[in-house]
Structures are given as C-alpha cells and as structure tokens.
N, C-alpha and C positions, 0 to 999 in steps of 0.2 A: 543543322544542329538545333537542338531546344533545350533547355535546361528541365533536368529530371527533378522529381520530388524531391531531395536532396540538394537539389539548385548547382549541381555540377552539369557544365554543358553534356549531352549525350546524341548521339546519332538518332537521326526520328527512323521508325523502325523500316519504314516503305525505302529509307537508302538505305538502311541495311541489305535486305531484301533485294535490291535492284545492285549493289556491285556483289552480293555471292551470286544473283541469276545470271549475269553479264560474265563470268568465269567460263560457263559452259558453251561451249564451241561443237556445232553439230560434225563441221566438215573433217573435225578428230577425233570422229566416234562419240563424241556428244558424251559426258559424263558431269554427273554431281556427285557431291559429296553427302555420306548420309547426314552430318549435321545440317547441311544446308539445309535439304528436305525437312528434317526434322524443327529450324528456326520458322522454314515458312508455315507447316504445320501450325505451330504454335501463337505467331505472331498473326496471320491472314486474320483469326477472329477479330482481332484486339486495332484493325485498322477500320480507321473512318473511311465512311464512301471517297471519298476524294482522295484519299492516299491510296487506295487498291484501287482505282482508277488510272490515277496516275501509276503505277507499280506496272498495269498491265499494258499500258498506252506505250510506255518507255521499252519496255520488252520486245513489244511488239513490233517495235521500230528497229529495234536492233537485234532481235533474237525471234524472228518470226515464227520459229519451228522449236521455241523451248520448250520443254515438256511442261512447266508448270502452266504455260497458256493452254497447250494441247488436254491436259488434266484438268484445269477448270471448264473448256468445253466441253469434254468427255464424264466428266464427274467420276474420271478413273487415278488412281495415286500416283504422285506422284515422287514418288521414294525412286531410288536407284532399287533396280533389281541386283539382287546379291547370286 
C-alpha cells in the first residue's frame, strides 16, 4: 500500500499486477482477462526498475510459463487472443 496523490492508501501498481498475473493457471488452458492485458499494458511503463523487477522475479517463481514473462522475452503481445 502507499498513499496516492490524494493521500488515500492505494495499492502500488507492481501488486496490482502480480495478483491479476497470479489468476492465470497454464494447466487450465492458461487464460487472462483482456483488462488484465490491457492494465499491464498501461501500467509496465509507469513502473520503476525495481518494481518490474520484482513483478518479474515473483511471476517467475510461481508462474514460470506466464505469457507476460514469455512476451517480455519474445517482445510479442501479450493480450489474449480473441
């Protein structure tokens, strides 16, 4: 939690990020949600080295085959195919 410009606690975006990655489960067909895609989209620019670090360390540990790691290698999207 940190407090937002507004001084209301807020979730820092890198846990946002890591419980909607942590949803997708490969060994039941592996699926996300397009807003998922579309928050990591958005948010990945706006993270410090050390928080997309961490974001990918945590993944990596528990989600070794998620597609957003497999797309940041690949520098291919990460979206759900529709």
């Amino acid at each position: 939690m940190r407090p937002s410009p507004w001084g209301l606690p807020t979730l820092a975006p890198e846990a946002l990020l890591f419980y909607k990655g942590i949803s997708w489960v490969a060994h039941r067909g592996g699926w996300l949600r397009e807003r998922d895609a579309a928050d990591l989209e958005d948010l990945v620019p706006h993270l410090a080295d050390n928080e997309g670090a961490w974001l990918r360390e945590v993944l990596s540990v528990l989600r070794p085959n998620h597609p957003w790691l497999l797309a940041e290698a690949t520098g291919s999207d990460p979206s759900p195919s529709t």
